[in-house]
N, C-alpha and C positions, 0 to 999 in steps of 0.2 A: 504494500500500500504506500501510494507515495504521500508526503506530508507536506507538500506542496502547496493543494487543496485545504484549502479548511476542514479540519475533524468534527464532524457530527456526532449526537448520542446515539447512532443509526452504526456508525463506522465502531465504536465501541463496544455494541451491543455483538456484532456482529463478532467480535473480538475473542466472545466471550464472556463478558463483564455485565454485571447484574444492574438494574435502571438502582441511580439511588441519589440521594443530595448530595452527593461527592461529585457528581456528573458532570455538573455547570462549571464549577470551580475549576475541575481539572480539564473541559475543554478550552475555558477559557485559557487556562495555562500553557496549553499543547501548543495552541493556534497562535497565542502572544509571541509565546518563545520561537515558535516555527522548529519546532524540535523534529528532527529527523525520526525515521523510522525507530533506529537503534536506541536513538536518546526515549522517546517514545515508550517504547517497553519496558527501559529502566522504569522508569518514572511512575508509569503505570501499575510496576508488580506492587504496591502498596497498595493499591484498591481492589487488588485479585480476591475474590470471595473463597475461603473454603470450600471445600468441596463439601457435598451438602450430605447432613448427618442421617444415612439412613436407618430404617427399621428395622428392629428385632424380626431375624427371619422366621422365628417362632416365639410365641408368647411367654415370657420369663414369666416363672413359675408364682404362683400367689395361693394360699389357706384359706379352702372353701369349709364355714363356721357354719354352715347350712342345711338342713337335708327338707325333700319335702315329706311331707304326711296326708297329704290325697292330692288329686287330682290337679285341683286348682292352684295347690304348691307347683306342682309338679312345673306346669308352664311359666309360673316366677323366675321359679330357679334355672329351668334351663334357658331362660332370657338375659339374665342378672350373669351368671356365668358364661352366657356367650359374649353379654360385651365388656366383662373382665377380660374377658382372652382376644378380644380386638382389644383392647384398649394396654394390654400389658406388653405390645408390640412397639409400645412410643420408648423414642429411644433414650432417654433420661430415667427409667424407671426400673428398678433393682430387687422389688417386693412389692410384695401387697396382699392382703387380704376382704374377707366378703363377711360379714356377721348374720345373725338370723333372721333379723329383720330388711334384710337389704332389696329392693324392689327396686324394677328398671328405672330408667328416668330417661329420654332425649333417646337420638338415633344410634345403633350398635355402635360401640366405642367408646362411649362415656360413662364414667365412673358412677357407678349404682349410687341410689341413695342408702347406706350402709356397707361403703366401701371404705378401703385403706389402700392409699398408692404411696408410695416410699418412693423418692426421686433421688439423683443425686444432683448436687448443686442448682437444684432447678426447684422454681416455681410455679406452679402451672394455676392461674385464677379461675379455671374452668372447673378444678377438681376442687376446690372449695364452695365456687358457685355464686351466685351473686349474697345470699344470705350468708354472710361473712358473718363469723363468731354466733351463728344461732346457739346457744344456751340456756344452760335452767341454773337459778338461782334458791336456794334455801332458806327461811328465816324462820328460828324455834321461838315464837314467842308465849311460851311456859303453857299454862293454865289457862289461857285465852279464852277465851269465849267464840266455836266455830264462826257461827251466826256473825256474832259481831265482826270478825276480821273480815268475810266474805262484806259484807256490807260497807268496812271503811273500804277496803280495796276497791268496789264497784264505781267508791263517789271519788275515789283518786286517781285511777286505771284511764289508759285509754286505747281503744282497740280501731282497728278500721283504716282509711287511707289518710293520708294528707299529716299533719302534726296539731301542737297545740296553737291559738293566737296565744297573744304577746303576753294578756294579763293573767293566762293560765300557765304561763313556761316555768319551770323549775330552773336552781339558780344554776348559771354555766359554771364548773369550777375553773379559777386562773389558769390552772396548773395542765387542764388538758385545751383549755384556748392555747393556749402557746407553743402546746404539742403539736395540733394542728398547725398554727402559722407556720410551725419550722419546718413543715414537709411539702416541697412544691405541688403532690401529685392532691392534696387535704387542704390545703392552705386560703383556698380562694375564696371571697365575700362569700358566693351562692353556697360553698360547702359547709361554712360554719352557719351563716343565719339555718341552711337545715338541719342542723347537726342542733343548736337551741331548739329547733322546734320541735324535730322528733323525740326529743331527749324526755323519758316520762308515756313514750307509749308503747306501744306492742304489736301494732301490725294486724294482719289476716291467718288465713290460712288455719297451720294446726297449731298457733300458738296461742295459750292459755297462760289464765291465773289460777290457779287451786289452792282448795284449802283442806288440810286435812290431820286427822290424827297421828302420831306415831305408835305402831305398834307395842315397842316395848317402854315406851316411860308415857303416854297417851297427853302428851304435850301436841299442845293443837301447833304446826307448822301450815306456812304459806310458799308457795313456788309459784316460781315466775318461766315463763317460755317465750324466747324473743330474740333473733336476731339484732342487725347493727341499721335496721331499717334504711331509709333513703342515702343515707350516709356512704354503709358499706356496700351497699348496690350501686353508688357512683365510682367509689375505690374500684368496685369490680368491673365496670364497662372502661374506664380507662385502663386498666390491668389486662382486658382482653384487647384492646387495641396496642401496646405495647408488644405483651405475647405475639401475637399477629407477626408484626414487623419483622421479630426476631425468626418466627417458622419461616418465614419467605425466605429470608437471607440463610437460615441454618439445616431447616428442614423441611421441605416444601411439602414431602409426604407425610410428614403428620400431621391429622385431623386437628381442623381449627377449632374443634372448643379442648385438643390437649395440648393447646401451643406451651411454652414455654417461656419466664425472665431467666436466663441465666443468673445466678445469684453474686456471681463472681463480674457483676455488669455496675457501672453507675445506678442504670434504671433498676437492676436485682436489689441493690441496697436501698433503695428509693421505696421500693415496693414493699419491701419486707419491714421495715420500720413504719411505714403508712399503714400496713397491716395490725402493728402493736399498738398504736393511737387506737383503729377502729376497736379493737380489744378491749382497750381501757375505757373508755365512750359506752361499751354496749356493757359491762360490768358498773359502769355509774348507772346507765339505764336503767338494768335492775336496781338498784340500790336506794333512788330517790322514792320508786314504787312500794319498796320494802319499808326505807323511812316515812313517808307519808301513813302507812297505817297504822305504825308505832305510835308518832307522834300526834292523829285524830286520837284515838284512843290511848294515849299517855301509860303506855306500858312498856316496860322493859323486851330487849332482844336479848334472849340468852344464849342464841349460835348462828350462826349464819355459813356456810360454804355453799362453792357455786362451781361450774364446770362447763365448758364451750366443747359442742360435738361435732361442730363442722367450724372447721377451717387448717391452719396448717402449722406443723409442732416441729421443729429445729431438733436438731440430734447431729451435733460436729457439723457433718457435710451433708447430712440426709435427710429430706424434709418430708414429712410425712403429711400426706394429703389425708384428712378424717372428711367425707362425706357423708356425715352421720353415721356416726361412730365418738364412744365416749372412751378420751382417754382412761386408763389404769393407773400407766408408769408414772410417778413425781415427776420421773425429768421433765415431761411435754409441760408441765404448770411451775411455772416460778413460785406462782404466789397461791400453793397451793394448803390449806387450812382445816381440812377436813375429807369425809369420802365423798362417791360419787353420785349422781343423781342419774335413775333410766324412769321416763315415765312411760306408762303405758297405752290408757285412753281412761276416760275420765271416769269410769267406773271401777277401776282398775287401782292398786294400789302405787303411789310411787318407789319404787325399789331403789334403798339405800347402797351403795354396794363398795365393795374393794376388791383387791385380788394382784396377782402377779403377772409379769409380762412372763409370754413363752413365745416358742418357736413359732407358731399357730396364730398366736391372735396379736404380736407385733406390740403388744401394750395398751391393745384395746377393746372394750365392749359394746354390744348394741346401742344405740340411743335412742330406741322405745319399741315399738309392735309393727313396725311399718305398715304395710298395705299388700294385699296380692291382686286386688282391681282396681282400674282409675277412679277417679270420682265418678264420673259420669256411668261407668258399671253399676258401681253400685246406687247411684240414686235409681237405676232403673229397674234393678236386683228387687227394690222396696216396692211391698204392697201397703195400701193403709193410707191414710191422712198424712197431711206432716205430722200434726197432734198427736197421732195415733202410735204412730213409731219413735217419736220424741217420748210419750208416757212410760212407753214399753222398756226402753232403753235406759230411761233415766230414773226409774223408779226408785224412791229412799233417798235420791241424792237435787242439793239445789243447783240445778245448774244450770248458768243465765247465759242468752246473747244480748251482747252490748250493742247491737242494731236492733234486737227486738224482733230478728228474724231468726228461727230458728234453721241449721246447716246441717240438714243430716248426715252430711257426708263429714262429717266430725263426731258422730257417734259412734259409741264400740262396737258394732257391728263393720263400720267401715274397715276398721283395722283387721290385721291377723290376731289370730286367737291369743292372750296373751300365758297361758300355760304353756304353748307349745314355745313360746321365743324364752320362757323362762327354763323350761326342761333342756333346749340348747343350751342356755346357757350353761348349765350345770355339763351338761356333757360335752364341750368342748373346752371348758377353761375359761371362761371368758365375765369373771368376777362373783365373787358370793355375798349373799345375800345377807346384810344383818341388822337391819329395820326396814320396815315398810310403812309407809306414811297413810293410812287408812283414808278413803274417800270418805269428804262431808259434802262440797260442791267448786264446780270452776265455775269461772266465765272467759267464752271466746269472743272471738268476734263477729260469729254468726254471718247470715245471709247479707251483707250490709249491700253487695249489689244492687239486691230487690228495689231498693229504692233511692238508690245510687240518683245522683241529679241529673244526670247526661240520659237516664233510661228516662226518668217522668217529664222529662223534657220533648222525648220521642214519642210518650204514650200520651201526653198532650197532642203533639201533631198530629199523631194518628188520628184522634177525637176530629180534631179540626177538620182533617179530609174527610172523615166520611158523611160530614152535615151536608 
């Protein structure tokens, strides 16, 4: 090629050389300098991309904590296990495991919800998931009165979309405003004004407040269920555009929700301490909810521990991806105060638990009963009223939605059975049992859709057309 001609991104590509911001700069350099061919290639071998990091030719091995017990197991598992084994092909990952409650999620390849993927130096935002740090929190407040804590918690909680206004926001602490500021990817106006606003609530889906007894000392305890809300869902789509960037350049052939930060990268250190903010953030979330019922009803806390089942736990150089899954091992918690918490479904007892890391389960346990049908299965699965199967279900216990719409696809019906995830657990190692927190009543956040503003805005117009 002679360099005569002015060098295009066209002349480069063709070279070889991957499209990237280095392009402009160094054709402008080519063409200024009038570099020869020879000089050319020196020059160039600096923006030569590696060669690109392909796939495990066969699935690195990972610890299936699972078996089914009828039918409708049956196609769980063998769906849940096919795409551990496309997904154990990404070429950063070293281990992994599957727990008893782990049920598909997304297209073959992505990490089940109740999976464990061990990377080395890598982080991958996909295998965490946009609910970053979802957790359950504890608070024993002694002799309690059920009734009453279900009650201050109802008038202090908040479930559903969007956060609190101004005059209802609980106070930001200094100390993690600052945290934020000091991380480019967390730091900006729109991330903290929602980072104040969510702060205090709880979200959709399957997260709860409960209230309930413990088994062996019958001290009424409250649990909290809550991701890092809007917060760590923004951490997490900038995390997947990062990722992104780096597969094109390192590995084109892995699936784009297993991309990867290298952790040994500026952006890996960037990401991974943006990570520990959202941490701390959704550990005060819990905490203001837990304070707020103490201090309505001016009674002492006499314990509190807490534990996050999905997101990712540091070990040397090996980062272990939990997609629901509760850690065991101390290492994965710094600030670690007590045992662990697995809940089931709301008629279900919460199971206190501890136990050893082994070969098998990597230093982790289930993080509750998962599902073996989507929602939509089972609302269909149901005969009866909503009433009807809301009474049935929920018999002897209080338990409210905070839209006032009942969700049946958050009743224990919807879940797996939870004897059979507790008899796993026993038979595979994977923590024992030494209190259970007796159900009195939750609240979720129920059907809040139903009457969502954007739908009664529709069923207005609807009215209108047909006059």
């Amino acid at each position: 090629m002679e360099t005569k001609n002015k060098i295009t991104g066209n002349d480069l590509i063709q070279l070889g050389f991957r499209q990237g911001k280095w392009m402009k700069d160094a054709i402008t350099h080519i063409n200024k300098n009038q570099l020869d061919q020879k000089q050319m290639e020196t020059y160039l071998k600096q923006f030569k991309s590696p060669d690109p990091i392909a796939l495990h030719v066969k699935p690195v091995d990972f610890s299936i904590n699972i078996k089914a017990e009828n039918d409708l197991e049956k196609d769980n598992v063998f769906k849940v296990v096919n795409s551990m084994q496309t997904l154990m092909k990404t070429p950063t990952l070293v281990d992994g495991a599957i727990m008893p409650d782990a049920c598909p999620t997304g297209p073959d390849g992505t990490i089940p919800v109740g999976g464990v993927a061990v990377a080395k130096n890598a982080i991958h935002p996909g295998m965490h998931s946009a609910d970053i740090c979802c957790s359950v929190m504890l608070t024993d407040f002694g002799k309690a009165d059920p009734k009453a804590i279900l009650d201050a918690a109802h008038a202090s909680t908040h479930f559903g979309p969007g956060g609190r206004d101004r005059e209802n926001q609980f106070r930001f602490p200094d100390e993690l405003l600052d945290a934020f500021e000091s991380n480019r990817l967390i730091g900006d106006k729109d991330m903290i004004k929602m980072a104040r606003a969510h702060l205090g609530t709880q979200g959709d889906g399957n997260h709860f407040l409960f209230v309930g007894q413990s088994k062996k000392t019958g001290n009424t305890m409250m649990i909290t269920h809550h991701g890092s809300r809007g917060p760590g869902a923004r951490l997490y789509t900038k995390g997947m555009k990062i990722a992104e960037r780096f597969r094109k350049e390192l590995s084109p052939d892995t699936m784009k929700q297993n991309a990867w930060i290298p952790f040994n990268t500026e952006e890996g250190q960037t990401y991974w301490e943006a990570l520990q903010v959202i941490r701390q953030w959704t550990k005060t979330n819990h905490e203001v909810l837990h304070n707020a019922v103490a201090e309505t009803l001016d009674i002492e806390i006499e314990n509190r521990y807490w534990n996050e089942h999905n997101f990712v736990f540091k070990d040397g150089d090996l980062f272990y991806h939990a997609k629901g899954a509760t850690p065991l091992d101390a290492k994965f918690m710094p600030d670690i105060t007590g045992p662990r918490l697995i809940p089931l479904n709301m008629s279900e007892p919460v199971l206190i638990v501890e136990g050893d890391t082994t070969k098998s389960n990597l230093g982790f346990a289930p993080h509750g009963a998962g599902r073996n049908i989507s929602r939509t299965q089972h609302r269909k699965s149901k005969t009866g009223t909503i009433m009807q199967i809301f009474k049935e279900e929920t018999k002897g216990l209080d338990v409210r939605f905070f839209s006032k719409e009942i969700d049946i696809t958050e009743l224990p019906s919807a879940y797996k059975n939870a004897q059979t995830v507790r008899n796993q657990m026993e038979e595979y190692g994977l923590g024992k049992v030494i209190d259970q927190v007796m159900p009195y009543g939750c609240i979720m956040a129920g059907d809040w859709q139903k009457n969502a503003p954007w739908r009664i805005k529709r069923d207005k117009k609807k009215q209108r057309n047909r006059k």
